[in-house]
C-alpha positions in Angstrom: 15.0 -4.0 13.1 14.1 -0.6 14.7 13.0 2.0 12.3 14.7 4.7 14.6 18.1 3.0 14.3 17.9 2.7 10.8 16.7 5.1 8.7 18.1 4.1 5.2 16.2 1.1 4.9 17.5 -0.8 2.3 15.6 -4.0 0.8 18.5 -6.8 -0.2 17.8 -7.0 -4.5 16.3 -10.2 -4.7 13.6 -9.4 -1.8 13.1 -6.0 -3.7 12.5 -8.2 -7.0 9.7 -10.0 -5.4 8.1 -7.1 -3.8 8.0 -5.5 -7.2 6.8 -8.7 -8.6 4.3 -8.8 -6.7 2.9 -5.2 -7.3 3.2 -5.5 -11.0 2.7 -8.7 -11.7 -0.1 -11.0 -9.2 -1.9 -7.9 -8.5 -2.8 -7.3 -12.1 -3.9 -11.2 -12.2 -5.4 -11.3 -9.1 -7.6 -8.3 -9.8 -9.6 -10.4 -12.7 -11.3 -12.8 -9.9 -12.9 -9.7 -8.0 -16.4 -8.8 -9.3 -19.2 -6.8 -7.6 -20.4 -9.8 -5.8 -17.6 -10.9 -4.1 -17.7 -11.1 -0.6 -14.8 -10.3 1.8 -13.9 -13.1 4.1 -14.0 -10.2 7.1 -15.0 -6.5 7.1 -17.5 -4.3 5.9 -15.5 -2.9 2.5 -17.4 -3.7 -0.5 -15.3 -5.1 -3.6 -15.1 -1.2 -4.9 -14.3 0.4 -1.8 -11.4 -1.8 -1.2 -9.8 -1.1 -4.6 -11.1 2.7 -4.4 -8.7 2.8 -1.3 -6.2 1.0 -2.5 -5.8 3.2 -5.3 -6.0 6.1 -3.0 -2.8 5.2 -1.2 -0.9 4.0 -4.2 -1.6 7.6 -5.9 -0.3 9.0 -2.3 2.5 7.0 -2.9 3.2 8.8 -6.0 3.8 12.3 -3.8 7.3 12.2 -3.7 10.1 14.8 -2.4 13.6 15.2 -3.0 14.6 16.2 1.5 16.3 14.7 3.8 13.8 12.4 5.7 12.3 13.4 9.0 12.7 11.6 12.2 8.9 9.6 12.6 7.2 10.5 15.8 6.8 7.4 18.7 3.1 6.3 17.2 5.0 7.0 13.6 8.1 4.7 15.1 5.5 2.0 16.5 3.9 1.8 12.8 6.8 1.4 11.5 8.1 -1.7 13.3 4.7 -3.4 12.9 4.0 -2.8 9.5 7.5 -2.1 8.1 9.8 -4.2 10.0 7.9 -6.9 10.5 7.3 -9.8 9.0 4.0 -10.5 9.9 1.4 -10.1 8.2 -1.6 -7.1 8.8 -4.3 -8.3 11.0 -7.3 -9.1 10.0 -9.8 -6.5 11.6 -7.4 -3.7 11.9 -9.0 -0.3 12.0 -7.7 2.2 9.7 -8.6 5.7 11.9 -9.3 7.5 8.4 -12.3 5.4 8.1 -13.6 5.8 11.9 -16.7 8.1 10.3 -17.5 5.8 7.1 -15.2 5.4 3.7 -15.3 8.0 1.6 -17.0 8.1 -1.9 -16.4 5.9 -4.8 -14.8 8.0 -7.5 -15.4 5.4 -10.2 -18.9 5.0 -11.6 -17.9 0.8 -11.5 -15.4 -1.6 -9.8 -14.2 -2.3 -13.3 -13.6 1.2 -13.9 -11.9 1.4 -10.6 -9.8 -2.0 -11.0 -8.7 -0.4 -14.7 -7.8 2.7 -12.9 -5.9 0.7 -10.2 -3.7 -0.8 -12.9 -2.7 2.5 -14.5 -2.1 3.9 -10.8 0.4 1.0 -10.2 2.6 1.9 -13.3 2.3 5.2 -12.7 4.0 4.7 -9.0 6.8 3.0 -10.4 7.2 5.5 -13.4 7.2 8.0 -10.6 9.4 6.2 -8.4 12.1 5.2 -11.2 12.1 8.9 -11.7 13.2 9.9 -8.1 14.5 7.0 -6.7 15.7 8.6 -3.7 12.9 10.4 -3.2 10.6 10.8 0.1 6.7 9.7 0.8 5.2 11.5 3.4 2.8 9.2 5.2 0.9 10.6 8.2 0.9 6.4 10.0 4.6 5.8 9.3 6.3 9.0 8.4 9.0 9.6 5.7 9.2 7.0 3.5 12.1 5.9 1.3 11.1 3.5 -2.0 11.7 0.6 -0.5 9.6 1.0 2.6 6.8 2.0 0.3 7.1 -1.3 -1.7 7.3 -3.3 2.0 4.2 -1.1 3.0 2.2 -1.6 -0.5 3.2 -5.1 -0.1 1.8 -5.7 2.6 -1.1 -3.6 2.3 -2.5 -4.9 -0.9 -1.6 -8.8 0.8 -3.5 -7.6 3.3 -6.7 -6.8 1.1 -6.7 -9.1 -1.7 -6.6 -12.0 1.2 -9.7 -10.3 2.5 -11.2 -11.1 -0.5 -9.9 -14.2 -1.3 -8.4 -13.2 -4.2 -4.6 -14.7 -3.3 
């Protein structure tokens, strides 16, 4: 699928089931086997930094408009098909440019702290999401998103970091 063909991207029911699933339900569990000592099987995140970004984009996710989507750019339209319309999974070792001068600050005096404040973030995107489910995210790597490429994106993306810890 070719996110420049098809810009209402639409999840079939049951797929968006498990996606949600996923988000509400493993992530929760999975977050009681992370403590400060765990080690990530690749990278250099530390346990809090990875759920400190995590909960960054899930609060981005949370930014949502009520327009008419924009056409993504070529590198947004190349990010899309990779992470979006793809079913394979992140790399391990992919660079995120954000992070090309360090990670930014914790926010959270603790990883507990930040794992309780990653739970609360989660509702809150779907509170904000079954609110305006036709809503836009604005994403500067992949453009306008719709809901259900945000639940393919945080899919993947939280996958993508709880198997760098081990954690699924």
């Amino acid at each position: 699928m070719n996110a420049t063909t098809n810009p209402t991207f639409v999840l079939e029911t049951g797929r968006q089931a498990l996606l949600v699933n996923f988000l509400q339900k493993e992530i929760p569990a999975a977050l009681s086997k992370l403590g400060d000592s765990t080690k990530p099987l690749w990278g250099g995140m530390t346990p809090q930094q990875m759920i400190e970004h995590l909960n960054n984009v899930i609060v981005t996710g949370t930014i949502v408009t009520e327009k008419e989507p924009v056409a993504p750019t070529k590198g947004q339209t190349d990010a899309r098909n990779f992470i979006i319309h793809s079913d394979e999974p992140l790399p391990r070792g992919l660079q995120n440019p954000a992070f090309q001068f360090g990670m930014p600050p914790n926010t959270n005096r603790t990883l507990d702290e930040a794992k309780a404040q990653l739970a609360k973030n989660i509702e809150m995107f779907f509170r904000v999401r079954g609110s305006k489910p036709k809503g836009i995210t604005f994403s500067a790597f992949l453009g306008d998103l719709n809901f259900d490429e945000q639940l393919v994106f945080h899919n993947k993306h939280f996958r993508h970091h709880f198997t760098q810890f081990n954690l699924l």
